[in-house]
C-alpha angles and dihedrals in degrees: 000000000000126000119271105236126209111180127325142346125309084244096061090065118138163163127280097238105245087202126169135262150164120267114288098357088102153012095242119089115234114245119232099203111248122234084241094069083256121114116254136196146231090231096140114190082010084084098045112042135024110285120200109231101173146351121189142161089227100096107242115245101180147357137205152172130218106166117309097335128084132220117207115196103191121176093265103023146016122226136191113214125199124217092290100036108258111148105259097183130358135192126180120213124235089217140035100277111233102185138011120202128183133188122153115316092344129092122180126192126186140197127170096296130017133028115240103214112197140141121250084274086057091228133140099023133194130200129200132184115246117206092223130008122263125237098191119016127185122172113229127185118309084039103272127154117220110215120208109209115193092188086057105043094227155042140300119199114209137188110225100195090065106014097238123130112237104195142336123230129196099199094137143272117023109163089079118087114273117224111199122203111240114252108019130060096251126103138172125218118157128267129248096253127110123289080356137244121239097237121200110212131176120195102231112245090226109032094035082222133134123259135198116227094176140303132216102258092189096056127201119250120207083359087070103098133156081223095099133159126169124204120241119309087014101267091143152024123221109203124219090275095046103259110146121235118196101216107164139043108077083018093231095297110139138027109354081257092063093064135322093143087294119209109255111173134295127267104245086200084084107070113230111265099031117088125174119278084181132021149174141165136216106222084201110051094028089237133143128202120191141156105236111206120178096192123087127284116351097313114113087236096176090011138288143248141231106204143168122201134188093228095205099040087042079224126157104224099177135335137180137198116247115243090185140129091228122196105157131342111229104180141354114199134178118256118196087175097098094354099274152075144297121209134193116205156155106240111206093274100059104250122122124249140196119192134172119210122192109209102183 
C-alpha cells in the first residue's frame, strides 16, 4: 500500500514565520526579544493570570509548545494556535487519533491504522499505513517514531521519512508513556510489573532495536508514577512526589549501587502530601512546572498549584493557586512563553480546555 501524499516533500517542513507588526495591521503579536535569546511577547495579563486558549468538545489527546504558538492534537482534528489563542491552521482527521508525538520540526499523529507525518504548521503532510496501532509513540533521531504496541506486548521501530518499520523489539512493557531524555535517543517508562519498575531503554543506531540500559529491581511503590521530569542534562529524575533518581553518569553499569535510578534525596520544594498530577522540565534551564494536587486521582480535591522550581537549587521560583474546575488533567507542558506552563484538560462539565498560565 503505498503512502497517501498531501503537498511537498517532508523536507520541506517549517515554521510558521512569528514575524513582527504594527498594532492592528495583522493577526501575529510582535516579539519583544527576551533577555534569554527567546522571543517574548507583549501578552499582558496573559503572563500573569490563567488565559483560556481553547475549549472544545473534541477530548484532547495531546498538547504541545513550539515558541509562542500551541498544537492541540484532539481525538478528530489538530489545530495551531497563535499567542492569544486564534486558530492559525486546522486539519481534521479523518480517524479517531490514538497518539501525538513532537521532536523538532516533526510531528507525528496515529489512529488505528495509519501515521500522519507533518511539521508544527501541519503542512505538508504525509500518511503511511502501520501494521498494527500504537498505544505510546515518541519520535527519536532520524527521525524515527518508536511505537509502543500493548497487544503485542512490544515495540516497533519506524522510520518516519519513508514509512517503513525498521525493526520490532520485545523488551518489555509498552502501553505505559515513554519519556525520552533530551538529546540522545534513550527514554524510561515503567514496566508492566507490579507495582512497576522505572526502566531506562536506547534505540540502537544500527539494529533500530530496544535496548535495555538498566531497570530498578527493587521497584517504588507509591513512589512509581508516568509524572516524570529530569534536571538538566538528565541526571535525575524527579518522580511525581518529588523524590530524585539519579539515572546517568555511569549509566547503571556495575554493582546495583553504582545506578539503578538510585534514590537521591527528595525536592522539599514539594510539600508532603501533594504529588504532580502534571509535570514537565526545561533541559535548558533546569526548571520544572507542575500542577501539585494532594486529593485522589486526578481531581483537585483541596485545591490545586501551579509551581516552578529550579530542580538543582530545590528552589520555588513562582507558584499560583488553581482556580480551576478540574476533571482530569490531560497534559502539563512548559511554556517558556511567559515562564510558565500550558495544561490540557476535562473541566467538570465535560468540555476541553486549553489554558496558559505565566509563572514569572
Amino acid at each position: 500500500m503505498k503512502p497517501r501524499r498531501f503537498g511537498g516533500a517532508l523536507a520541506a517542513l517549517v515554521l510558521l514565520a512569528s514575524g513582527c507588526c504594527s498594532q492592528g495591521e495583522c493577526d501575529r503579536p510582535c516579539g519583544d526579544g527576551g533577555t534569554d535569546g527567546s522571543s517574548r511577547l507583549d501578552l499582558g495579563p496573559t503572563c500573569v493570570a490563567a488565559r483560556q486558549m481553547r475549549v472544545s468538545s473534541d477530548p484532547v489527546v495531546d498538547l504541545f509548545v513550539k515558541g509562542d504558538k500551541l498544537l492541540v492534537v484532539h481525538e478528530h482534528s489538530v489545530a495551531l494556535l497563535d499567542a492569544y489563542g486564534r486558530v492559525l491552521v486546522s486539519r481534521a482527521h479523518p480517524s479517531a487519533i490514538h497518539t501525538a508525538a513532537l521532536e523538532g520540526e516533526v510531528l507525528a499523529v496515529t489512529d488505528k491504522a495509519a501515521v500522519t507525518v507533518s511539521g508544527p504548521t501541519l503542512q505538508p503532510a504525509t500518511t503511511y499505513p502501520l501494521t498494527q496501532a500504537c498505544d505510546v509513540t515518541l519520535i527519536v533521531s532520524g527521525p524515527r517514531m518508536l511505537c509502543g504496541r500493548a497487544a503485542k506486548g512490544g515495540y516497533a521501530t519506524i522510520d518516519l521519512l519513508a514509512g517503513a518499520e525498521l525493526a520490532q523489539s520485545s523488551p518489555g512493557g509498552s502501553w505505559r508513556p515513554l519519556h525520552g531524555l533530551p538529546g540522545t535517543d534513550h527514554f524510561v517508562t515503567i514496566s508492566q510489573t507490579v507495582p512497576g519498575d522505572y526502566v531506562l531503554f536506547y534505540i540502537h543506531p544500527g539494529t533500530h532495536e530496544l535496548k535495555v540500559v538498566c531497570d530498578d529491581q527493587y521497584g517504588h511503590d507509591k513512589d512509581v508514577s508516568d509524572h516524570l521530569a529530569f534536571d538538566r542534562g538528565s541526571v535525575h529524575m524527579v518522580t511525581s512526589t518529588g523524590v530524585k533518581h539519579r539515572i546517568v553518569g555511569k549509566l547503571c553499569a556495575g554493582s546495583l549501587t553504582d545506578g539503578y535510578f538510585i534514590k537521591d534525596g527528595a525536592l522539599v520544594s514539594v510539600p508532603d502530601g501533594s504529588y504532580f498530577l502534571g509535570v514537565d522540565d526545561d533541559d535548558a534551564q533546569g526548571h520544572l512546572v507542575g500542577v501539585l494536587g494532594t486529593g485522589g486521582g486526578l481531581q483537585c480535591k483541596g485545591g490545586c498549584t501551579a509551581i516552578k522550581i529550579e530542580i538543582a537549587a530545590d528552589k520555588v521560583l513562582a507558584q499560583q493557586t488553581l482556580d480551576l474546575a478540574l476533571g482530569e488533567l490531560i497534559r502539563v507542558r512548559y511554556d517558556a512563553l511567559c515562564g510558565g506552563l500550558a495544561m490540557a484538560y476535562k473541566d467538570a462539565a465535560g468540555q476541553y480546555r486549553v489554558d496558559r498560565l505565566g509563572l514569572e
